[in-house]
C-alpha positions as CSV (number, residue, x, y, z in Angstrom):
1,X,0.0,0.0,0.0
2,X,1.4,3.4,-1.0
3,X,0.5,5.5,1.9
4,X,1.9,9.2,0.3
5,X,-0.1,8.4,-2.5
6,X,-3.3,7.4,-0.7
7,X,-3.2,10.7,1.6
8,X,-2.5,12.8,-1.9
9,X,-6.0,11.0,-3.1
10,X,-7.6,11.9,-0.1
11,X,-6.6,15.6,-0.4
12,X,-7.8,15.2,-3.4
13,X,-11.2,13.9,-2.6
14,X,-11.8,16.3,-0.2
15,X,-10.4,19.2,-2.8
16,X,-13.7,17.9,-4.7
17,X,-16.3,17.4,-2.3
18,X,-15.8,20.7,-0.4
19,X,-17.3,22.5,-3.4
20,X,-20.7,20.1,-2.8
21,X,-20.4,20.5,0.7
22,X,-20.2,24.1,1.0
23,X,-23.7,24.3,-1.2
24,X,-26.1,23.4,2.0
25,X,-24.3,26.7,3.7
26,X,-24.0,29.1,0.9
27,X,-28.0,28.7,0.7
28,X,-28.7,31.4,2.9
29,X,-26.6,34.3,1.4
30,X,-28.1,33.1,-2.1
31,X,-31.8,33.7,-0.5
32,X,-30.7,37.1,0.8
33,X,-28.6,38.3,-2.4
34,X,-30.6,37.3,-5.0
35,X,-33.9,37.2,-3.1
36,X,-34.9,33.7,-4.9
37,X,-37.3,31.8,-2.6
38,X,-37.0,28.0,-0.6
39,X,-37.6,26.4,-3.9
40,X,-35.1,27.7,-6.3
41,X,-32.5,27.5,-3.3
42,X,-33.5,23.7,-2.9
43,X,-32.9,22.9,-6.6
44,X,-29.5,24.5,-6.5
45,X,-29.1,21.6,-4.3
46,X,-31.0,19.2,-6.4
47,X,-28.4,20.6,-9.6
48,X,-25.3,19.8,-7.4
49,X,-26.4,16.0,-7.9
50,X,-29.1,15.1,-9.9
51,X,-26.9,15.4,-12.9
52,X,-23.4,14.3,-11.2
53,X,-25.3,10.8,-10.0
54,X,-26.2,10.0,-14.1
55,X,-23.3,10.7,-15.5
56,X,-21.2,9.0,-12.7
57,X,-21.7,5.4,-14.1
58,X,-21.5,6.3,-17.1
59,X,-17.9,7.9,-16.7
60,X,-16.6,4.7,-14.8
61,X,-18.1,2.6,-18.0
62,X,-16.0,4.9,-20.1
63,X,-13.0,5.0,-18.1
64,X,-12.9,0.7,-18.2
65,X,-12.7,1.2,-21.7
66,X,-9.0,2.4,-21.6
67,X,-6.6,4.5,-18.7
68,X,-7.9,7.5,-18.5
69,X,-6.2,8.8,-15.2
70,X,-6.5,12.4,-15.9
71,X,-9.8,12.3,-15.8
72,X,-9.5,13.3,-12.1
73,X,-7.4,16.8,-12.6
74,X,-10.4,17.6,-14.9
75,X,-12.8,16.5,-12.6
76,X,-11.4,18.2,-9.2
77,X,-10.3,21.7,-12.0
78,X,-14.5,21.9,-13.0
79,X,-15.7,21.2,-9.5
80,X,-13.5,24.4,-8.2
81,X,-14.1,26.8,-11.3
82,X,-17.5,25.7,-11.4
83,X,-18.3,27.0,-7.9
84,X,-15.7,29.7,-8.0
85,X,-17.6,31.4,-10.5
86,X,-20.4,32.0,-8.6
87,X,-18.7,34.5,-7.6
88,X,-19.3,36.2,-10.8
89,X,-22.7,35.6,-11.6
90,X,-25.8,37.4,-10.7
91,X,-28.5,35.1,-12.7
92,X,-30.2,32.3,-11.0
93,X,-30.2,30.2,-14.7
94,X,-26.7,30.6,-15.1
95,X,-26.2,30.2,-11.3
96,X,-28.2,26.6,-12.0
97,X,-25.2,25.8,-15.0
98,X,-22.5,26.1,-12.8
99,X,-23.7,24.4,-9.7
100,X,-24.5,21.6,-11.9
101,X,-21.1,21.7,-13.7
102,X,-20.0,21.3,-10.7
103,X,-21.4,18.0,-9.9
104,X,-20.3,17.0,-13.1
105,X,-17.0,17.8,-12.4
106,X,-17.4,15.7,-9.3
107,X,-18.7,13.1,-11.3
108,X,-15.7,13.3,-13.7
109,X,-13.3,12.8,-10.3
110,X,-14.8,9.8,-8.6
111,X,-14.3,6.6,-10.7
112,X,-11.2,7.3,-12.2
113,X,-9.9,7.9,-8.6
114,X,-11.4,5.1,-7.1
115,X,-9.6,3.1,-9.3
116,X,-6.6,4.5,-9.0
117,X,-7.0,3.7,-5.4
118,X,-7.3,0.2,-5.9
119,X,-4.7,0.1,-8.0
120,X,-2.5,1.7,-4.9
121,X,-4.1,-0.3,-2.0
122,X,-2.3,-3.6,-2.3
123,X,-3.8,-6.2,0.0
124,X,-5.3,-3.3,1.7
125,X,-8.2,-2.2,-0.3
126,X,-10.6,-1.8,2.4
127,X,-8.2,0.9,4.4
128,X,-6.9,2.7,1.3
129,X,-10.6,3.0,0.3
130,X,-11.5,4.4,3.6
131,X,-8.8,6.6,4.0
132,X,-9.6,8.0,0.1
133,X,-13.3,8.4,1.5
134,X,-12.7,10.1,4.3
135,X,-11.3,13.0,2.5
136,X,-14.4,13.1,0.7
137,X,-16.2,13.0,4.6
138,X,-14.2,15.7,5.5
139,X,-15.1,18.3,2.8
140,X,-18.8,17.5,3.2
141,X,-18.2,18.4,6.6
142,X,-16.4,21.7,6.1
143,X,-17.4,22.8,3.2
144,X,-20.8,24.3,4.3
145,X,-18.6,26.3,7.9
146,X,-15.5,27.3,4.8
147,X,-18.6,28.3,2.3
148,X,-20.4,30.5,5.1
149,X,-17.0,31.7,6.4
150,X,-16.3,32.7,2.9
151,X,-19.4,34.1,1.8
152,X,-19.2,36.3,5.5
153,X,-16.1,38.0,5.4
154,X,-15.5,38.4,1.5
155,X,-19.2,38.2,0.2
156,X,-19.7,36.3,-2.4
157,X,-16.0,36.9,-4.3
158,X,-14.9,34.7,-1.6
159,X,-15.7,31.5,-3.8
160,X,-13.2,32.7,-5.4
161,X,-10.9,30.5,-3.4
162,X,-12.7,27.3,-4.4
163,X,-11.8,28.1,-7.6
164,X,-8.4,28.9,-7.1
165,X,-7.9,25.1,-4.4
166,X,-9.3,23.6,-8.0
167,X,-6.8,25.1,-9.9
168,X,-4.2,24.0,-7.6
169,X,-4.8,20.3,-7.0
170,X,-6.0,19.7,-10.3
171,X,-2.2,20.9,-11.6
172,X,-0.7,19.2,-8.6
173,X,-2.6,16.0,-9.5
174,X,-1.6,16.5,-12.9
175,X,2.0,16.6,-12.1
176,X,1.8,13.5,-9.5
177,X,-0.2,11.4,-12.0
178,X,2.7,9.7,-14.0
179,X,4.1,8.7,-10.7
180,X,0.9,7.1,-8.9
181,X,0.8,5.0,-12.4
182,X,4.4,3.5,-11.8
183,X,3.2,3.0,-8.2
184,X,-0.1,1.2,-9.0
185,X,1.6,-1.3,-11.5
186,X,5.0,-1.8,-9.2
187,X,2.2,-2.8,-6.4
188,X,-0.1,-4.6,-8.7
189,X,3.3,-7.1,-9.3
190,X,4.2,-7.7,-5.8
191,X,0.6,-8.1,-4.8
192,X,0.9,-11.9,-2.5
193,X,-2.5,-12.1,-3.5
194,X,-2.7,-11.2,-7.4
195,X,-2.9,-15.2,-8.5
196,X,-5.8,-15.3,-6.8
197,X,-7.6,-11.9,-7.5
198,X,-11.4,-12.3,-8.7
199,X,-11.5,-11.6,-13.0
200,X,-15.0,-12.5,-13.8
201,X,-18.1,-9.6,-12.9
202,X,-21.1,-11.1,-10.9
203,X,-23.7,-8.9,-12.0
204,X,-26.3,-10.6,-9.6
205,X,-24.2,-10.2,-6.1
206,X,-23.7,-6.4,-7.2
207,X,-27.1,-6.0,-8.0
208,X,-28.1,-7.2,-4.4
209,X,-24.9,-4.9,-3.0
210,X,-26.7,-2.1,-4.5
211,X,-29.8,-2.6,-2.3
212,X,-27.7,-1.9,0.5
213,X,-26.1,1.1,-0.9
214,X,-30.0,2.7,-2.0
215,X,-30.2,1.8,2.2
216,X,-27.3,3.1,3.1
217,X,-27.7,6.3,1.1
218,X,-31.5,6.8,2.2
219,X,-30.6,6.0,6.3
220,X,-27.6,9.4,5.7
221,X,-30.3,11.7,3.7
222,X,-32.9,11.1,6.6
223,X,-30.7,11.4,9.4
224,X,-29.3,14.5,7.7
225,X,-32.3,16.1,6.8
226,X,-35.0,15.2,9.7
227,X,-32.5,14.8,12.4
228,X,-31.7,18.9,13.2
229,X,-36.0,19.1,12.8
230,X,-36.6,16.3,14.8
231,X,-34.1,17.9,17.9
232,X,-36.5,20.8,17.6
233,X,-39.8,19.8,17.0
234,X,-40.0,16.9,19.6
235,X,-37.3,17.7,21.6
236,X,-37.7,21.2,22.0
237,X,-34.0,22.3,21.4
238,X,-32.8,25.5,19.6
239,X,-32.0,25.0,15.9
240,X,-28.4,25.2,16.9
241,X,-28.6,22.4,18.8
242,X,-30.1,20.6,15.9
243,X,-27.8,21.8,13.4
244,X,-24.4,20.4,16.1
245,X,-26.0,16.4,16.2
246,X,-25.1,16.8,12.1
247,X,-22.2,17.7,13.0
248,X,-21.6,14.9,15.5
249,X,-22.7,12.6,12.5
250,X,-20.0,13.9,10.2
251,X,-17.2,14.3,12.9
252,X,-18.2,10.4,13.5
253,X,-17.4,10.0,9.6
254,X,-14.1,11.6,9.3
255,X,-12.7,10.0,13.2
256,X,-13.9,6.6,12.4
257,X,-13.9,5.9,8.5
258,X,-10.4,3.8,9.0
259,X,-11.4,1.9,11.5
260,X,-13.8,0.3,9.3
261,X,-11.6,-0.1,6.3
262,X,-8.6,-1.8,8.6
263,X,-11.5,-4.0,10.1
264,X,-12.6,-4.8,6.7
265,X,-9.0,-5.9,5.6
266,X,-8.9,-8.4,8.4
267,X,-12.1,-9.8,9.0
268,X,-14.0,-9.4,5.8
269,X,-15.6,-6.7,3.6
270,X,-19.4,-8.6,4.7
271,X,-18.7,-8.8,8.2
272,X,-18.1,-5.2,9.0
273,X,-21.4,-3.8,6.6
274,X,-23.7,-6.4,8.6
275,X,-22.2,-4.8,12.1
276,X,-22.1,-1.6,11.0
277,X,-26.2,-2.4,10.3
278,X,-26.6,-4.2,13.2
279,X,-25.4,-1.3,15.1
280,X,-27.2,0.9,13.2
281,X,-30.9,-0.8,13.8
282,X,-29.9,-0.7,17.5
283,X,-28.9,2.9,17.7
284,X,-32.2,4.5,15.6
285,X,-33.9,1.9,18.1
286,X,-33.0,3.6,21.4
287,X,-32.8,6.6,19.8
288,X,-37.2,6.6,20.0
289,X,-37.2,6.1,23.2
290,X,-35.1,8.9,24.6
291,X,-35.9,12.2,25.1
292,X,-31.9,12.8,26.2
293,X,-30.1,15.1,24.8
294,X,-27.0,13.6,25.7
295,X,-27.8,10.2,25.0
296,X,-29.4,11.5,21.4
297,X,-25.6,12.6,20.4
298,X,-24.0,9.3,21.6
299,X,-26.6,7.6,19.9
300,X,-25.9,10.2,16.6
301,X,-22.2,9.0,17.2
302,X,-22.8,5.3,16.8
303,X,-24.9,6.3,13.8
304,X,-22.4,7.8,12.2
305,X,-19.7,5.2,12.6
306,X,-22.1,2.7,11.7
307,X,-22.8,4.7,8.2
308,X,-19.3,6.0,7.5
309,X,-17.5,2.8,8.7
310,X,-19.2,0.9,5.4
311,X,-18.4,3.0,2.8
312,X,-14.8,2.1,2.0
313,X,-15.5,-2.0,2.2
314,X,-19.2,-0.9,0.3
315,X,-16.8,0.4,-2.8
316,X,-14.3,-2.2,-2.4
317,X,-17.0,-5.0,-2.5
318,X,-18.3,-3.4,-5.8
319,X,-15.4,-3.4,-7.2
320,X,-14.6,-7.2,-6.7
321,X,-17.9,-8.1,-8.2
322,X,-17.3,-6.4,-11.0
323,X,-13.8,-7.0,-11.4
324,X,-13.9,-5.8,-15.4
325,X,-15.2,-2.9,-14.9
326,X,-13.8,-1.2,-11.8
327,X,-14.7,2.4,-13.0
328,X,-18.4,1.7,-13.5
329,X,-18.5,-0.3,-9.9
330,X,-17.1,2.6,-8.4
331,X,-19.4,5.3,-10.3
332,X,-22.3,3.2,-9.1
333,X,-21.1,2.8,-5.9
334,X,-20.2,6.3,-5.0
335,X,-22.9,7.9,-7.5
336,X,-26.0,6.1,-5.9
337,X,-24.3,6.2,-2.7
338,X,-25.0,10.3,-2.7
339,X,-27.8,10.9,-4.7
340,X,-30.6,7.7,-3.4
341,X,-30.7,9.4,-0.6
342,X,-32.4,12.4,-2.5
343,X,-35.1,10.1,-4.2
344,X,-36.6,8.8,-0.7
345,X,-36.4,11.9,1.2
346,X,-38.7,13.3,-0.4
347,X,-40.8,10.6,0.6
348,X,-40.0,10.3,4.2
349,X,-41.0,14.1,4.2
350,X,-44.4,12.9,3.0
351,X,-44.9,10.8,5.7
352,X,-43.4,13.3,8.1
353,X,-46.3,16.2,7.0
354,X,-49.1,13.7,6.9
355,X,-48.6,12.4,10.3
356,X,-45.7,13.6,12.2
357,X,-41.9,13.7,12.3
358,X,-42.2,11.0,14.6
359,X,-43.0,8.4,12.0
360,X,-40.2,8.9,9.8
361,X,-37.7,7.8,13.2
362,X,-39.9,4.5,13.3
363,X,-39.1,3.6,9.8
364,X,-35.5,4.2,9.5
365,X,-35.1,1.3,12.5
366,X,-36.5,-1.0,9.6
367,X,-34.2,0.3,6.8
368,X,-31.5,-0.6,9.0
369,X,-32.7,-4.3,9.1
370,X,-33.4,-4.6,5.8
371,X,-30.0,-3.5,4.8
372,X,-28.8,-5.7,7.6
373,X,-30.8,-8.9,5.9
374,X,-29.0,-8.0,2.8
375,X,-25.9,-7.8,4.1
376,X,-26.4,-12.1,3.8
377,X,-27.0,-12.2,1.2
378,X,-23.6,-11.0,0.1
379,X,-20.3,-13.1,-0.6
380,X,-16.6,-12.3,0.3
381,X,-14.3,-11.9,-3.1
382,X,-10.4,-12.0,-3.4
């Protein structure tokens, strides 16, 4: 495993994500600048990746067809211009173009530099995977506190320096490219397990992995988006306090990603998504029957190890079921894995306005079970 490498990729990752994280907290200066109302704000968010989960897959197909490991300077280069012009534009339609360029951009990044990844982790694919994810965690995380803090003391030219982090890691990436390559295929030789490395795809296994990544995806989007409301509406807590338990479940992302991914290595990509699961139906579980606020954000913290702890051996199962076509695992993997989430919460909201925010914490206990049930159904691969 080439660890200088893997922490470049993570940099990398999170150079890319920041620019989608910082969306959910450059919302409010949008509103007030350009007086547009809580629909047009929410489809800037729906721009960000409606069109980045599409095109995703169909990147990864494309880069299976040959080595296309540039792919990712272009990819992190559009996320940060994309974004950085909004500091430029004063139209909502043209503010909608660059948001979704963006997420295209993003899209661009992902399977290329998943595979690339692989291609560095060695026997350790879980780990490297989850330490290249938990850059990703970490821009999410600080990309809406570095968008506001931005957008605060500079106004809006402030995006200006997502632009400008694009134009620096995608040259940096650039450069560092040839050398990754030589890495990857040094590593790929001396691999003690490459005679016995899975060649064949199993369409069927992935098919029922990507049930548990639509379960995943939808349990992250709820918690996400009903968790602050529910802290306020049933708990009776200020919104500040509702906004910090996100900010538990993200901090529980970025602290305990690895662990997940060095479990994984030793005891099985399976074994750690059906405790992480496990642990997850028992924390949404308790978490109806306390009225705690303290016990809400351990609770929150379990939850988020459970959901972050899954992603790296999640990818890294994909990819061994579809062993020919790495880049279109990954784009399915890490595409569906952000956007399904968008689909169903909408739908949870539903339920939440026809009866109350209360039902939608009684359901997510049983997505946890069923992606726990389909955690068995899923084999191990070399």
């Amino acid at each position: 495993m080439s660890k200088k490498y893997l922490y470049f990729m993570a940099a990398g990752h999170f150079s890319c994500d920041i620019n989608t994280g910082a969306i959910p907290g450059l919302l409010p200066f949008f509103v007030a600048i350009y007086g547009m109302d809580y629909k047009l704000a929410a489809g800037l968010v729906f721009a960000s990746s409606f069109m980045s989960s599409i095109i995703q897959p169909l990147i990864g197909y494309w880069s299976d067809r040959g080595t296309t490991p540039y792919l990712m300077s272009i990819g992190i280069l559009i996320s940060g211009l994309s974004l950085g012009s909004a500091a430029f534009i004063t139209d909502y339609n043209l503010l909608f173009v660059a948001v979704t360029m963006m997420g295209i951009g993003n899209a661009i990044f992902h399977p290329e530099a998943a595979k690339l990844v692989n291609g560095l982790a060695g026997d350790n694919k879980a780990l490297s995977m989850s330490i290249f994810s938990t850059g990703g965690s970490a821009g999410f995380c600080l990309g809406p506190m570095v968008g506001a803090a931005m957008a605060t003391f500079f106004g809006l030219h402030g995006l200006m320096a997502f632009g400008m982090l694009g134009i620096i890691m995608g040259a940096v990436s650039c450069i560092l490219i040839p050398q990754m390559r030589k890495a990857a295929i040094y590593i790929k030789r001396h691999n003690s397990n490459v005679e016995s490395v899975n060649t064949e795809n199993d369409w069927p296994a992935f098919s029922r992995l990507t049930v548990f990544v639509i379960v995943r995806a939808g349990l992250y989007t709820a918690l996400t988006t009903f968790l602050p409301l529910y802290c306020v509406a049933v708990l009776g807590q200020e919104k500040a306090v509702g906004s910090f338990s996100i900010t538990i479940l993200a901090l529980a992302g970025i602290f305990t990603n690895w662990i997940g991914g060095y479990a994984a290595d030793r005891l099985g990509n399976t074994l750690v998504l059906r405790i992480g699961m496990l642990l997850m139906a028992l924390s949404l579980t308790a978490f109806i029957f306390t009225n705690n606020l303290f016990a809400v954000y351990i609770l929150m913290f379990v939850a988020g190890f459970s959901l972050y702890a899954c992603v790296g051996p999640m990818v890294v199962l994909g990819q061994s079921y579809l062993a020919k076509n790495i880049g279109m695992a990954s784009g399915v993997t890490l595409g569906i894995g952000f956007s399904a989430g968008g689909v169903i919460a909408p739908i949870l909201g539903w339920i939440a306005d026809n009866n109350s925010i209360d039902y939608v914490f009684y359901i997510l206990p049983l997505m946890a079970v069923i992606g726990l049930l389909t955690t068995f159904t899923l084999k191990e691969m070399k």
